[in-house]
N, C-alpha and C positions, 0 to 999 in steps of 0.2 A: 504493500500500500504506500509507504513512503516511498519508491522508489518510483512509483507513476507520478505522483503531486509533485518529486521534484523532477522526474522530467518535463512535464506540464507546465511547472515555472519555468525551467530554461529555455523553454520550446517559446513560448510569449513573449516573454523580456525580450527574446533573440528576436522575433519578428519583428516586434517594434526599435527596436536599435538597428535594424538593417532600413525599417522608414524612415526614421529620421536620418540614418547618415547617407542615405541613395540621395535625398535630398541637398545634403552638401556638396557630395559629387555633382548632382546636376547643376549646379550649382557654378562649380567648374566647366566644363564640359561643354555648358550651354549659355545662353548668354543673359537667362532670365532665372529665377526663381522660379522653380518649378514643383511647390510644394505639392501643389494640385496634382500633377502627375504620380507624384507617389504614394498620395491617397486612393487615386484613382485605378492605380495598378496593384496596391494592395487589396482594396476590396474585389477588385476582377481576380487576382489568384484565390485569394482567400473563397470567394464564390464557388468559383472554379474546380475546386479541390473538394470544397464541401459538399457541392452536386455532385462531383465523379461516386464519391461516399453513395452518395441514394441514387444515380442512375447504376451500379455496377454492385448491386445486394450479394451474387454471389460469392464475391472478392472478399465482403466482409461481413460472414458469418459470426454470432456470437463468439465459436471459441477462436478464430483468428482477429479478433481483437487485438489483443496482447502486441501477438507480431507483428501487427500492420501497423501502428503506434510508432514502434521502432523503426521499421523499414520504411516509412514515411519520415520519419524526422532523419532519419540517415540517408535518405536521397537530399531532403534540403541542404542539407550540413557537405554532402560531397557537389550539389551544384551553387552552392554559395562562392568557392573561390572560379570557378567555371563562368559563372555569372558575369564575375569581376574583370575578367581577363574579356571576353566578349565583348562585355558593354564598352570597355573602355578601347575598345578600337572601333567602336562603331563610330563613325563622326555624325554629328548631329545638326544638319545646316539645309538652308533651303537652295534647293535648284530651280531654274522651268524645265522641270520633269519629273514624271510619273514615279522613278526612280526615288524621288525625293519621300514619295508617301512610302514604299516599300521598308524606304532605310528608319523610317520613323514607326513602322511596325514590326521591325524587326527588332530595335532595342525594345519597344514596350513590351513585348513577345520573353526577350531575352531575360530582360528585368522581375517580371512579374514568374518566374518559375519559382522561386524557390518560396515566395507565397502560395502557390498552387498546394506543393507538397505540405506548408505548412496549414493550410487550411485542409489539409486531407488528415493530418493528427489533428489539431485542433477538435473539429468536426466530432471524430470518432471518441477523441476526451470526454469533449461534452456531450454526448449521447449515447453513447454506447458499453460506459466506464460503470462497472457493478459498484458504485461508490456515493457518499451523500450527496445529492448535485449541490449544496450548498458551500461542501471544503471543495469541492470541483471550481465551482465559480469563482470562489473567494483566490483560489491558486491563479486560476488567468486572470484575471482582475491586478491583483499582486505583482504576478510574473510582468504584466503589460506595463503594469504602473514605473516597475524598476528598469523595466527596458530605457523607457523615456528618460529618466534620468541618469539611467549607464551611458546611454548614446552621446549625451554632453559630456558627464565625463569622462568618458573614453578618446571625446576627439580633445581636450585639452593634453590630453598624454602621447597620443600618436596620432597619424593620419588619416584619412577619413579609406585610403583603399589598403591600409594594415588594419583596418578597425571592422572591415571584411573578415580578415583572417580571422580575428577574433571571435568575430560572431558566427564564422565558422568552429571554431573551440566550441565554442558554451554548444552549439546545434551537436557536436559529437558527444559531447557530455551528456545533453540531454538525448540522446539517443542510447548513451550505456545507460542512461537511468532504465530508461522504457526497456532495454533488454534485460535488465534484470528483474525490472515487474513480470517480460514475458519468458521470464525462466532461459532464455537464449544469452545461459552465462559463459557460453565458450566464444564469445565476441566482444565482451565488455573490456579484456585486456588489450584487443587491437584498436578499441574506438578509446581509450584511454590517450592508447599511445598516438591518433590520429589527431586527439586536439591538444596535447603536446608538442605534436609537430606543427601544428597550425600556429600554434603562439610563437615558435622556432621561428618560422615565416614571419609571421607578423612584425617581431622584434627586428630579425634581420635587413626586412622591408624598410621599416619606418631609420633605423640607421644608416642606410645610404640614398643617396642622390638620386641613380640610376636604378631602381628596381620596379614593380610594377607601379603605376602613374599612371595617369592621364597621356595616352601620344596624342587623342587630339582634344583641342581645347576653344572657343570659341569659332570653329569653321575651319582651324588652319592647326598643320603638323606642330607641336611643341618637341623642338629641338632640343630642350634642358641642358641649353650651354650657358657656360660661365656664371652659374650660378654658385655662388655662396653658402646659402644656407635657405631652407624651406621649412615654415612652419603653419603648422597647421591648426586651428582652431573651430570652436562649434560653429562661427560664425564667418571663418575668411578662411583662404590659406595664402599668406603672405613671403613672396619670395623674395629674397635679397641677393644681387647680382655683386658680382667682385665691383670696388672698386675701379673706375676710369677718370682719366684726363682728360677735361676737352671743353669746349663751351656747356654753361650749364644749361639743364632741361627750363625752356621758357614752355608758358601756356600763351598766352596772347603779348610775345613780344615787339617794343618798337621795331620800326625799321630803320631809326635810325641808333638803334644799341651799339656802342662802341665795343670790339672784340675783346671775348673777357674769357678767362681758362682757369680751371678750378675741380677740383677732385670732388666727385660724386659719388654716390650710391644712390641705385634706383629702387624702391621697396616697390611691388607688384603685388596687387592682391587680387586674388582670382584670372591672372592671366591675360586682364585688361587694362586694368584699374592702376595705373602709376602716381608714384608720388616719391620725389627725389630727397636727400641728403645731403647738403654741401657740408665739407670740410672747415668747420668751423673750431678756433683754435682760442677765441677771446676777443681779435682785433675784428670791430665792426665796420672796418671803411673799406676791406673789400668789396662789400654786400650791396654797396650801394647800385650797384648794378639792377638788384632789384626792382629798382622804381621805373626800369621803363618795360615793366611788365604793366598790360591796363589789369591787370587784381589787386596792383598796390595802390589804385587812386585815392579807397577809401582811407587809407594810412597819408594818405601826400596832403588829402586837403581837410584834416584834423590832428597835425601832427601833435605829438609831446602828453598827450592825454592818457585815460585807461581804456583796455583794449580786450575784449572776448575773440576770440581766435574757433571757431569748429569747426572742426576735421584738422586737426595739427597735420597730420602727416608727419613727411618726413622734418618742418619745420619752418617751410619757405615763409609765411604768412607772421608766424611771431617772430623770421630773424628780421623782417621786413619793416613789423613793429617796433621793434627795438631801434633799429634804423634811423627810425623817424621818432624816437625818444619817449616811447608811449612805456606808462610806469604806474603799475602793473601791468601787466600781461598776462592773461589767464587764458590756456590751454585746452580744449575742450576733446578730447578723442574718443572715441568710442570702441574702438578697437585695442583689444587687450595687449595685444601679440607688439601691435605699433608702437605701443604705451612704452612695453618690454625693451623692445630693440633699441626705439633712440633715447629713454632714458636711463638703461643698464647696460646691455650689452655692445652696443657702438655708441654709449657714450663718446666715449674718446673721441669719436670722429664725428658725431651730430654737435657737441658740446653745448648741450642741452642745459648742460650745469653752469654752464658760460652766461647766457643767456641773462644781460641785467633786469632782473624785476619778473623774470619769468617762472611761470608756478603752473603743471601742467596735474591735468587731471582726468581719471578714467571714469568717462560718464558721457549719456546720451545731453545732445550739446540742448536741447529743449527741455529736456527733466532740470540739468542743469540750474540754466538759467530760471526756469518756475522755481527752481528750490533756492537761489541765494538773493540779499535783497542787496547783491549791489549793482551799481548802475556804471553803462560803459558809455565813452565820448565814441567807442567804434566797436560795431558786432561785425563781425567777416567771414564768410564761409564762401571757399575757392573751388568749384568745381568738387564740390560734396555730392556725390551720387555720383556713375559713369556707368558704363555700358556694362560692365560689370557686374555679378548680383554681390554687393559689396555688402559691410555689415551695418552698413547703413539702409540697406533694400536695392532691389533690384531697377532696370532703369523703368520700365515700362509694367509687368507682371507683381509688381506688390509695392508696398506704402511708403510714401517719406514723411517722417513727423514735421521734415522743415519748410515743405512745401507749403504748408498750407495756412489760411489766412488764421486759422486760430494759433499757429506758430508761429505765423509773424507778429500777431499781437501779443505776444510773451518777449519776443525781441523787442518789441516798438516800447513794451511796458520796462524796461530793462535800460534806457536810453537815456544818457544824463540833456539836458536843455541843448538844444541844437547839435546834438548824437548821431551817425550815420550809422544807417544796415546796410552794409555791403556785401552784395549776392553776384559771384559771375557764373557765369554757364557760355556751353557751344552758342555759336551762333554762325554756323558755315551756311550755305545754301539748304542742307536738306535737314539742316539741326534747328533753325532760325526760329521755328514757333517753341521752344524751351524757355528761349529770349524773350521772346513776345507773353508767354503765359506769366512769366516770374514776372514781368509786366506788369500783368494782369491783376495776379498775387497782391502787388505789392498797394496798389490803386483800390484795391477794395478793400486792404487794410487801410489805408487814410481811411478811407469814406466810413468805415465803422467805429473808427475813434475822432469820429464829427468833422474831420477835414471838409473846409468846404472846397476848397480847389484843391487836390492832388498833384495839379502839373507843377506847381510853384515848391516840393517837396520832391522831388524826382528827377533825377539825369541817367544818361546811358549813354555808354562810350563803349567803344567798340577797338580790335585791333587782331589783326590774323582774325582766327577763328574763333575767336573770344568775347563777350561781350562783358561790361560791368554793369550794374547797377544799383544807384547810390537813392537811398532814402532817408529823409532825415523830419525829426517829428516837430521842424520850423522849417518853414519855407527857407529855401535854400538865398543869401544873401547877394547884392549888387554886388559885394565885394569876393562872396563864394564865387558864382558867376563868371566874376575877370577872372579867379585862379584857374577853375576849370578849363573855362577858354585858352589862358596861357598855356597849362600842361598839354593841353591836347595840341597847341601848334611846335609846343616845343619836342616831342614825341611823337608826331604824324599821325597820333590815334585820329581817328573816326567820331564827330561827336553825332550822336542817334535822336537824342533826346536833350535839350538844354532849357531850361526853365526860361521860358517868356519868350521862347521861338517857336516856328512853324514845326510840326513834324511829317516829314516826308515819305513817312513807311503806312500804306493804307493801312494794316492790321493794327499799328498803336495810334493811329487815329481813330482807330473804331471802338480801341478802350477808354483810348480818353476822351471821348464824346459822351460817355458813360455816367450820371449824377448820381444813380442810386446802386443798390447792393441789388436789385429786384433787374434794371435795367442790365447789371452786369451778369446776371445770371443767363439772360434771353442773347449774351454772344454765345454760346452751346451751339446755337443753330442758323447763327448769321453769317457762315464760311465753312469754307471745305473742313476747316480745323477748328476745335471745339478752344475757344482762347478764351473760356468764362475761367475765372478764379477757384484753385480747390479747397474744401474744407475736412475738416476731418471727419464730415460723413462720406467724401468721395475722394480720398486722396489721392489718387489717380494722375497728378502733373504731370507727368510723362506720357501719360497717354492722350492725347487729342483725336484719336482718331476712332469713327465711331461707326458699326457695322453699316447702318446705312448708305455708309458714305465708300464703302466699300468696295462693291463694282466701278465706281468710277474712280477711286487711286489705282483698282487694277487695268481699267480701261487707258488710262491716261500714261500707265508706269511710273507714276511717282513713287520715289524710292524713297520718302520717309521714312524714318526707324520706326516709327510706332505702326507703320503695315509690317514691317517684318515680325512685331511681337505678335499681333495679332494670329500671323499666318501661322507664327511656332505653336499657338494656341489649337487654333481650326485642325490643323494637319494633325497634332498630340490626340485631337479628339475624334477625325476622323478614325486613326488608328485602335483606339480605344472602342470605339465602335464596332468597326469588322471585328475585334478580337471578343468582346458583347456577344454581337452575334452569332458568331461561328462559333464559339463552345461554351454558351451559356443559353441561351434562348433558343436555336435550331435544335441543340439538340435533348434539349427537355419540351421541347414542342412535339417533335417527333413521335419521339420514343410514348409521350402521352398520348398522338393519335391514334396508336397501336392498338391502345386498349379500348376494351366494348366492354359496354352495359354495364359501367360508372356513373355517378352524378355528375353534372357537368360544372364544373368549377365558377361560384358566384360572380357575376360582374362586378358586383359589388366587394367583394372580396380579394378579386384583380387589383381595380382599384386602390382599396387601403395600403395593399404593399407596398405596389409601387409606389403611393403618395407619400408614404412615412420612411421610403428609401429617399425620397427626393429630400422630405424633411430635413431627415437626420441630416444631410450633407449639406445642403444651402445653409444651414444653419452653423455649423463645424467650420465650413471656408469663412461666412461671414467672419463669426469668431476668431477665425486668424488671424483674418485680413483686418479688424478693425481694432483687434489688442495689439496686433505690431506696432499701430501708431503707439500704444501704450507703454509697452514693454522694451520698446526700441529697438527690435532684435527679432527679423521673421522667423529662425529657427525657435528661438525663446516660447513664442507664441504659436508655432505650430506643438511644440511639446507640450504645454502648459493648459494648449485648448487638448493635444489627443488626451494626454494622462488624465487631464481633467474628467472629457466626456467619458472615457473607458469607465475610470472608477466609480463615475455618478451614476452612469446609463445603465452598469453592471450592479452596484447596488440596486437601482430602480426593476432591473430583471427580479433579482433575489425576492426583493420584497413584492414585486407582481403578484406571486404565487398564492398571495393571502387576499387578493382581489378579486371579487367573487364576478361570473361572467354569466348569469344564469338568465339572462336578456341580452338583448342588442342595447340596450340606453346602457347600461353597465359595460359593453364592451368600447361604445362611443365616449364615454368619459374621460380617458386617458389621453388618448386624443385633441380632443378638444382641448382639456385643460393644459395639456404641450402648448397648443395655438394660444391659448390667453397669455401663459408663462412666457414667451419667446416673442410676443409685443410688448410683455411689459419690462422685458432684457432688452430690446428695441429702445425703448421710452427712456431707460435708465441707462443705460451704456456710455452715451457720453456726457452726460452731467456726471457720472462718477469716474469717468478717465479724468475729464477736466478739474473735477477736484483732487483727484489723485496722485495724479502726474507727476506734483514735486516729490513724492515718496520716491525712497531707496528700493534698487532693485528689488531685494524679496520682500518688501513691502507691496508692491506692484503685483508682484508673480500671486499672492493672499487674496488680494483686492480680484485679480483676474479670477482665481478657480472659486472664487464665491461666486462670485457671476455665472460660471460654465457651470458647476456642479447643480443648482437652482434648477436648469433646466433640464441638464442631461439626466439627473434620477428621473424627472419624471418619462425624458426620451425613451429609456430603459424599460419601461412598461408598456409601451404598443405595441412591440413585435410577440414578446410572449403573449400579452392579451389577445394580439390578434389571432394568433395560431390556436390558440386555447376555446375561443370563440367558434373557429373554424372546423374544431375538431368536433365540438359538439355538435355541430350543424353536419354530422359524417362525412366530412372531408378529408380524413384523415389521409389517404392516398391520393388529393391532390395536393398536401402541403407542399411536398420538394416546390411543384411547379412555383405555388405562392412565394417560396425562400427564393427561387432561384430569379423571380421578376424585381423582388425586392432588393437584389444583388446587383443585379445588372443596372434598374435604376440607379441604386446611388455608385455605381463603378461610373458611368456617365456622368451623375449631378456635380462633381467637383470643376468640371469643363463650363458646366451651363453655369453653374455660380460663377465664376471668374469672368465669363462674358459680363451676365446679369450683372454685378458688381462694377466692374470697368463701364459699362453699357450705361447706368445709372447711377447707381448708389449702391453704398455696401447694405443700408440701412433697407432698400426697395429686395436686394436678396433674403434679406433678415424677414420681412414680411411675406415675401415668396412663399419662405420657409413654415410657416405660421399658416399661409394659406394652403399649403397644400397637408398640415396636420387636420385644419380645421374640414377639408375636403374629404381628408380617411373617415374622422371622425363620422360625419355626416352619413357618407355610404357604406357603413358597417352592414353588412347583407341582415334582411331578418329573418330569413328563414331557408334551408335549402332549395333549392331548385327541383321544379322534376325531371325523373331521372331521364337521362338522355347518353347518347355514345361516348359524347365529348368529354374533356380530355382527364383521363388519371394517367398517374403512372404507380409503373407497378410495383412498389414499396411499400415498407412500413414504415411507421415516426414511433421510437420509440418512448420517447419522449415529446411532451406538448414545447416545453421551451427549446425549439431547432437550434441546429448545428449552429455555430459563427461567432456567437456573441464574444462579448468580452476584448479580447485581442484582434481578432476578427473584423470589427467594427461594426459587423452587421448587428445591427442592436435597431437600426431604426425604429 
């Protein structure tokens, strides 16, 4: 008996430590945040594996239990480093060609196996296990709960593709447990010995340079030359490149910068995402080279003052401060690893310690500032976010806390008397509306802290591919004015925007035509590109581009980045789809039209499934999607929402049991009462982020799982009600079909939420979410049907509460 419950735990923890860090890697690899995908191909193996259970009864006879337990967890455990090795030569990028959808079902194919397998033990655990289902439950519930939290701290210690290996260990482990439940003790010493050697691997892996990695990485081969050192954390993996000579790395340099040479190190995070190191020794008249970057404008024309700095990086932005005599200087990073490297391990050479007045800190640069009550003459943040799924968010597919108008009123609020917030971003030809929206951004912030004119608070300069821009919470002066004028002819920069002059770019004369927050909203729909301002119901700033509008960027070919996000989304979900189809839906369609002279399976009981698979999931992505702005950290909050939902939805199963189903209004109540619960999470979610916010991280992570837990017990009560319900209405031989609709639904619903979301609001998915519990609710069937051909299959349940739950996810 103990030896099934502890492989049971290993078998869970391991699944969910393989989602959460499939997600890192995608992370790399791809050029979005792709949490959604590894929900989405969890619940499609997990489905997968647990229908193969009930379409194939002869396979798994009562007394082969035991074995299949094991022989199931010991195929995931041998295709877990299989997986790793595949996936990571699959390159991940779009072509015009058919070939393109193939390569993108063939990782999700590739990806999703060793969920299959572990959804085929799960499955049989929980259903098939001569054991209380209550220590059953409570073990995956547990095992699921500590995956979540191994997965983080496992990638603080190694890499996210030796943290494979590892989860290959615990899956061989938990596979000698299950061999020792099924008495198959002449293998327990060779799977001992298989995930001792997996750790072998793993250790050896995560020690050198050159072992298994990422070869392709954003679209293009990674060479892994001349690198230094790689580290890898829950939330980046950050490369450090040897030392070079030579001019240093500019972002929007003058053209007329005088030749300057200078020893660098470039820090890389996630393979796109750069940010340089100068050799810095004490003597600050080097540096002055800086100022004919346009990022340093907001330093040039507030010099000598105190200065908030987010995203330090490698440093360029506070040596630039310093520069210009700004005292304090406070540091803002968010990334650990960064924090690490330039102020411990290349001190010497960032000489961070050098730095007069400078004071650097590990914290989300918006928690931050809500939480200290001092005020800056200068906020700066330099090309924070990139193409990159940095640890900041990704550019286009998840959230920036600093985007949006309610985070720039935390900056604005933070502002000593004629204060600048200095934001730059791309601004090339196919990047230009980033510019145009922090535009946007920054105009609806005046307008909401009573500005009556915004143009007289607002400049924008431009130079290469860069643009700046400067807000300040007093109209910018006659005498500001001539300075900015001066810098920008003394520097060749570009002025875009200059207070009390014409502007020449239709799209920021269509913002600043703009009087109200009501009128700024109604630009959504007055251009090819959505240039309304974000908030932190739709934080979405990267993304402008909106399905509608869709045929015609493909018509036209405009190559905008945010069609490319788009398309990695569509294409992800086509895939997902055919793989739906073809071995989850076809072939439980089938195999049930086989059979005669069954009941034919309620419409209304159709229904409920699927509606509370769509549930469970619109509501889960929401949740990620809208405590990232909180938590600062989308892995953070994918962990925080799964561990959450699992533990809540998995107690709300448990306690199901005692809910009595002896009508349809009793089987509609759980239901329903989801849909009241998940508006009134709706209502409250961000009046409690926003009073939150300034809390300390695990203060935050508290505030978050009161929130998920709330709903998800009660989540955890539909699917067993509903099965419970269905059983006594003599359905029992068509439940698989009901499991496996419910499956497939939400193997899909994490694709439609993330459109839904991007499309509208996170808040419009949240309600989605609510309407289709209140939809199950409603068509709970009341009575069986008569009897007629259509469709059973030919099974038994042995159990009312089906296969999946718990780790599973299937809990809808």
């Amino acid at each position: 008996m103990g030896s099934f419950f502890l492989g049971l735990l290993l078998l869970c923890a391991s699944t969910l430590m393989y989602e959460v860090i499939l997600t890192r890697l995608l992370s790399v690899v791809s050029w979005y945040y792709l949490a959604f995908v590894s929900v989405s191909m969890a619940m499609f193996g997990m489905t997968a594996g647990a229908l193969f259970v009930q379409l194939r009864p002869a396979l798994f006879k009562d007394e082969l239990i035991p074995r299949r337990t094991y022989q199931a967890t010991l195929a995931a455990a041998i295709s877990m480093p299989l997986v790793l090795l595949n996936m990571l030569a699959i390159p991940l990028d779009l072509s015009h060609s058919l070939q393109t959808i193939y390569s993108f079902l063939l990782f999700s194919t590739v990806i999703a196996v060793p969920f299959f397998f572990s959804g085929v033990a799960v499955c049989i655990s929980l259903t098939r296990a001569p054991f209380p289902m209550g220590k059953i439950y409570f073990t995956d519930l547990a095992g699921a709960a500590l995956g979540c939290l191994a997965a983080v701290g496992l990638l603080w210690i190694i890499d996210a593709p030796s943290a494979m290996f590892v989860i290959s260990a615990l899956l061989f482990l938990s596979a000698a447990a299950y061999a020792n439940y099924a008495k198959e003790t002449q293998h327990r010493k060779k799977l001992l010995y298989s995930a001792f050697a997996m750790v072998c691997i793993a250790t050896l892996n995560t020690s050198t340079l050159y072992g298994i990695q990422p070869i392709w990485a954003k679209g293009q081969i990674d060479r892994r030359a001349h690198i230094l050192m790689e580290v890898w954390n829950p939330v980046s993996k950050v490369r450090v490149y040897k030392p070079e000579f030579g001019p240093p790395l500019m972002w929007g340099p003058s053209p007329r910068m005088p030749g300057f040479d200078a020893w660098s190190i470039v820090l890389d995070i996630d393979n796109d995402a750069a940010t340089p190191i100068t050799l810095f020794k004490g003597d600050l008249t080097p540096f002055k080279f800086l100022r004919y970057d346009v990022t340093s404008l907001g330093a040039e024309m507030r010099p000598g003052g105190s200065a908030a700095i987010i995203g330090v990086g490698g440093g360029r932005d506070a040596m630039n401060a310093a520069v210009n005599g700004f005292h304090p200087i406070v540091g803002i990073e968010v990334n650990s690893t960064i924090v690490n490297l330039t102020s411990d391990r290349l001190v010497n050479f960032s000489g961070f310690d050098k730095i007069p007045g400078f004071e650097l800190h590990h914290d989300e640069g918006r928690s931050y500032l809500t939480r200290t009550s001092e005020h800056f003459d200068l906020i700066q943040a330099s090309l924070v976010d990139t193409w990159a799924a940095t640890s900041a968010g990704a550019m286009t597919l998840s959230e920036n806390a600093l985007y949006t108008v309610d985070g720039w009123r935390v900056f604005y609020d933070h502002l000593k008397p004629g204060g600048i917030i200095t934001f730059s971003r791309w601004f090339s030809a196919e990047r230009a509306n980033e510019t145009y929206r922090l535009y946007s951004v920054a105009w609806a912030t005046l307008l909401s802290e009573g500005v009556a004119d915004p143009s007289s608070h607002l400049a924008l300069i431009s130079s290469g591919s860069v643009a700046t821009l400067l807000a300040s919470n007093q109209p910018f002066t006659p005498t500001d004015v001539s300075k900015l004028k001066t810098i920008c002819t003394e520097m060749d920069f570009t002025p875009i925007v200059i207070p009390g002059e014409k502007i020449d770019i239709p799209q920021l004369r269509m913002i600043s035509s703009t009087h109200t927050l009501k009128e700024m909203a109604e630009l959504r729909n007055l251009s090819d590109l959505d240039y309304s301002p974000t908030f932190d119901s739709s934080p979405y700033f990267f993304n402008a581009v909106h399905l509608r509008k869709l045929p015609y960027f493909l018509a036209t070919g405009n190559q905008d980045s945010n069609l490319r996000a788009i398309l990695f989304l569509l294409v992800f979900m086509l895939a997902a789809v055919v793989l739906v189809i073809s071995t989850i839906v076809v072939p439980a369609w089938f195999l049930a039209k086989r059979q005669a002279g069954a009941r034919r399976a309620p419409p209304g009981g159709i229904v409920y499934f699927i509606a509370i698979g769509l549930g469970f999931i619109f509501v889960e992505i929401s949740m990620m999607q809208q405590l990232s702005i909180f938590l600062g950290q989308p892995i953070y909050s994918m962990v925080v929402v799964l561990g959450g939902l699992i533990l809540a939805a998995g107690f709300g199963s448990l306690v199901s049991d005692k809910w009595p189903v002896r009508s349809a209004w009793q089987s509609r109540v759980p239901a329903i009462a989801v849909s009241l619960l998940v508006v009134l999470y709706y209502l409250a979610v961000l009046p409690v982020i926003h009073a939150f916010i300034a809390g300390l991280l695990w203060q935050r992570i508290l505030v978050s799982l009161a929130l998920v837990f709330s709903c998800g017990f009660l989540q955890g009560f539909c699917f067993p009600v509903g099965m419970r319900w269905m059983a006594s209405l003599s359905q029992e031989r068509n439940l698989p079909w009901m499991w496996a609709l419910n499956g497939a639904a939400g193997s899909l619903a994490s694709f439609v939420a993330i459109i839904i979301s991007m499309d509208t609001s996170i808040g419009t998915c949240v309600l989605t979410g609510a309407a289709c519990y209140l939809l199950a609710g409603l068509l709970v069937p009341v009575k069986a049907p008569a009897d007629s051909p259509l469709p059973e299959l030919a099974t038994e349940i042995p159990e009312p509460a089906f296969a999946g739950q718990g780790s599973g996810h299937d809990i809808g």
